[in-house]
N, C-alpha and C positions, 0 to 999 in steps of 0.2 A: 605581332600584336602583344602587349603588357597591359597586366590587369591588375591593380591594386588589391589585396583580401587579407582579411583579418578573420580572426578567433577571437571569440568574444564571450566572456563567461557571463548568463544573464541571469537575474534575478538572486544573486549574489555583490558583495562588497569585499571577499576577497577572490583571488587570483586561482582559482583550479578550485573553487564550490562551483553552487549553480549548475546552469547548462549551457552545455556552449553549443555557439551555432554559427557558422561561417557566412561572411558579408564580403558583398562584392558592388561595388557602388560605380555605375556608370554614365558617362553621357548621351549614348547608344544603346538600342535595348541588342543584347546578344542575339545570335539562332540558340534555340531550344535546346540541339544537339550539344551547344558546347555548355549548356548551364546545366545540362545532364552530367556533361563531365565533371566539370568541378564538382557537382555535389558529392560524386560519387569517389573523388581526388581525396574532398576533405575529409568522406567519412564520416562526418556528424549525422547529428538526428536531422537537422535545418539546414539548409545554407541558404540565406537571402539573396537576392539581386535587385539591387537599388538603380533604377534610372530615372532620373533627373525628365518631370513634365516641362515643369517652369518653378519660378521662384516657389520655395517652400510645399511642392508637392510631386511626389516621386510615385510610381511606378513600382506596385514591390510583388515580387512572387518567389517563391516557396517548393525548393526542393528537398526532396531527403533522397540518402544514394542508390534507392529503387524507383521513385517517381514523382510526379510533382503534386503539390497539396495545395488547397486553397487561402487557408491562415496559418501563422503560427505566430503563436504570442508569444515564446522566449527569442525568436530569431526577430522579430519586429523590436520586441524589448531590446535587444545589442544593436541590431541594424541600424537604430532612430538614436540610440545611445554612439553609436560610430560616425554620424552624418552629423552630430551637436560637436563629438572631442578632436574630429578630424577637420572642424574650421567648415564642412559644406554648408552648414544653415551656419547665417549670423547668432553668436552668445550674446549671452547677457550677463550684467553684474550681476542681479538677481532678479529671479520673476522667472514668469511660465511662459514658453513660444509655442506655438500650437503646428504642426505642419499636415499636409494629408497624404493619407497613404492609398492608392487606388488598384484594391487589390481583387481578387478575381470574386468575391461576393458582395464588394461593392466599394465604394470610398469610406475610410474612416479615418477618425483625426491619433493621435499621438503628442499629447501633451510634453515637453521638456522642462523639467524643474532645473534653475541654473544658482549656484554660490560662487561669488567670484569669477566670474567669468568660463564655471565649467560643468558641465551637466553631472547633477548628482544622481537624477531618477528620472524614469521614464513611466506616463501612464498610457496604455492605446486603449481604444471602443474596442468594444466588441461587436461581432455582428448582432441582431436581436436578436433571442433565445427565441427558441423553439423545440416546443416538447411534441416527442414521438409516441409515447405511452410507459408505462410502465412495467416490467417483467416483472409478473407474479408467480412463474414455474420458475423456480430455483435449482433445480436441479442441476443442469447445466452449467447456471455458474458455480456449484458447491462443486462439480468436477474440476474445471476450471483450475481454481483457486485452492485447492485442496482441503475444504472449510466444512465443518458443519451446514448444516440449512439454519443452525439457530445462530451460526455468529455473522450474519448478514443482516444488517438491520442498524437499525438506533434505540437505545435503551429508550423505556416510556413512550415509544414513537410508534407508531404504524404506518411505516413506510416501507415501499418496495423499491429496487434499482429502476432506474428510468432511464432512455431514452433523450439526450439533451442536445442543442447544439447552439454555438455561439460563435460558429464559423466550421463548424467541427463535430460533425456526429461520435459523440461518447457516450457508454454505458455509466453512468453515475452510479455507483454501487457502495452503499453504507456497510463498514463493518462495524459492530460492537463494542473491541477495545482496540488500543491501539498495538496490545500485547497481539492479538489476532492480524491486525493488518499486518507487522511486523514477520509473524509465520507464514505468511499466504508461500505458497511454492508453486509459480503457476507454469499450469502445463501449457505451454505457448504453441504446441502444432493444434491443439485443441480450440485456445483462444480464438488462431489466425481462423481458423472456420469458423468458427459462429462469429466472429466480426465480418467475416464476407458473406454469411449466410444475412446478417441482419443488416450490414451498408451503412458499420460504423469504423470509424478509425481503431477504438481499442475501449479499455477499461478504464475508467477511474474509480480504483479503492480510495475510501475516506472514513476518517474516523474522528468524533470532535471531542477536545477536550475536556474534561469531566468538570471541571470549575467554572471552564470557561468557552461557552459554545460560538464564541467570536475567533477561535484559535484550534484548527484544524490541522491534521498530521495527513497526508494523500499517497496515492503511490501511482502510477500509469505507465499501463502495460499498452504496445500499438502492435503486435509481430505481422500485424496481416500490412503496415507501412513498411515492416522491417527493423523497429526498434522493440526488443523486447521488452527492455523499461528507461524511463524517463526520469530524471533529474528535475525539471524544474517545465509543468506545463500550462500554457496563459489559458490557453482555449479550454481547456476543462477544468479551470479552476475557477472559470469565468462561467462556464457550466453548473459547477456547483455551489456558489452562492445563488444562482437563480433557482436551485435544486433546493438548497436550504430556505431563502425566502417564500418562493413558491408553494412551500410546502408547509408554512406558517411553523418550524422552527426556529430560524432568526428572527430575534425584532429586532437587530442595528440594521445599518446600512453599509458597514463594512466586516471583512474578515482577515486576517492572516491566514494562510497555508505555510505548512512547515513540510517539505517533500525531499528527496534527495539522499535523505539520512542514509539507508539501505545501499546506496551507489559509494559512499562517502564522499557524496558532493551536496554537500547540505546546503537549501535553497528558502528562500522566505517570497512568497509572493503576496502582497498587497491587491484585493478584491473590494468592489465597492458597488453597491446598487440603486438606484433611485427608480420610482414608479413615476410618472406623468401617464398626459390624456393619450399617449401614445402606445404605452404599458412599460416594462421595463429597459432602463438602461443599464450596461455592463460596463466598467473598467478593469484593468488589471494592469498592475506595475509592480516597480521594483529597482533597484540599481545593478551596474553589469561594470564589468570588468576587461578591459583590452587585454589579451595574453599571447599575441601572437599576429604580426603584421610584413607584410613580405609580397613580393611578384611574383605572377602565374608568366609564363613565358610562352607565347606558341611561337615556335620555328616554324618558317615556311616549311621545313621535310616535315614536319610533324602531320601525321594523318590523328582526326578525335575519332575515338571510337561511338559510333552509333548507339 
């Protein structure tokens, strides 16, 4: 058996920013066992697997190389980015194709922006947010994060870290400046426990721009998934616009995330929010970068490991 996969840098426009995440786009859905392997082959944060329901709607799930997760927006960002430049969905000269992705918290759409015939950006839903509550004992994370109790927060703001999900339980956690998120030094056996004491994925530090509170700097730590920090994340960036909005600090309906810096893989993720009689909706997009396309090979002698 031969398997098409790619490397795919997302929410980036050049080649080695962003975050990559590895895509495997099929007509078959695999056994479990071998998309375990790949994930843990490629070594990324993500590796998607794409299979084909019917015309324009796939089948997507989500591993990282310790176990499988329910969303991930930079690996859905390149995957739906790789299924537009790879010729699977019909292009367009220009204009938006919509496809769905039915993934393990429900179905959602994935917008494609096309120029000439080739996908420049990709936006997907998120799932609908949901708040867990707010952490007002700080302690714990000023250990964490090696911070003060007072550089958690938002200047003029009385907010505490929250509990958020948009497919993805993360700790939303405000720092002060951006000088402060920039030092955080976190202690990650620390982290990985109180993300499985509390049955979230990880941490998002954020810190907003002093001019301009539409333009956010983040940082996300996961260790208790196995990554200890993050490049470029859909789902909690997707978190925290609803973190922001929710909390009557935004009044747009979009934001920029500037995230990555610290990795030197500098990532820009486009956020955007609208309320209806339903409550809120989430998008998150960005452009992605092919960097690496080639065949996985199983030989019949080959035993996957379990």
């Amino acid at each position: 058996m031969e398997l098409n996969i790619f490397q795919v840098d997302a929410f980036t426009d050049v080649a080695f920013g962003g975050n990559p995440a590895g895509v495997v786009i099929t007509k078959k859905s695999l056994p479990e066992k071998i998309m375990k392997s790949i994930a843990r082959e490629m070594n990324l944060s993500e590796t998607i697997f794409l299979t084909e329901l019917e015309k324009n709607k796939y089948k997507a799930r989500y591993f990282t190389p310790e176990c499988e997760v329910d969303l991930c927006g930079h690996a859905t960002i390149g995957g739906v980015y790789i299924l537009a430049d790879e010729g699977y969905v019909e292009n367009l000269n220009n204009g938006t194709k919509t496809i769905l992705l039915k993934t393990n918290i429900g179905t959602i759409t994935a917008e494609i922006m096309f120029s000439n015939f080739k996908p420049i950006s990709v936006v997907m839903e998120q799932g609908k947010p949901q708040y867990y509550g707010d952490i007002k004992d700080l302690s714990r994370i000023k250990e964490i994060l090696n911070l003060d109790e007072d550089d958690i927060g938002l200047a003029g703001e009385s907010v505490y870290p929250q509990i958020i999900s948009t497919g993805l339980k993360d700790i939303i956690c405000p720092i002060k400046s951006k000088i402060k998120l920039e030092k955080i030094d976190v202690d990650f056996n620390k982290l990985k426990d109180y993300s499985i004491e509390l049955g979230v994925v990880g941490l998002h530090a954020f810190c907003l721009d002093k001019k301009d509170r539409t333009k956010a700097y983040a940082r996300n730590f996961a260790p208790a998934v196995g990554i200890n920090e993050e490049a470029a994340t859909g789902t909690a960036n997707g978190a925290l616009i609803y973190y922001l909005k929710n909390n009557k600090i935004l009044k747009e309906n979009s934001i920029i995330v500037h995230q990555g810096y610290s990795l030197n893989r500098p990532s820009k993720i486009q956020c955007f929010i609208e309320e209806n009689d339903d409550g809120f909706r989430i998008k998150v997009g960005g452009s992605s970068v092919k960097v690496i396309e080639g065949i996985i090979k199983f030989l019949g002698s080959c035993r996957i490991q379990n």
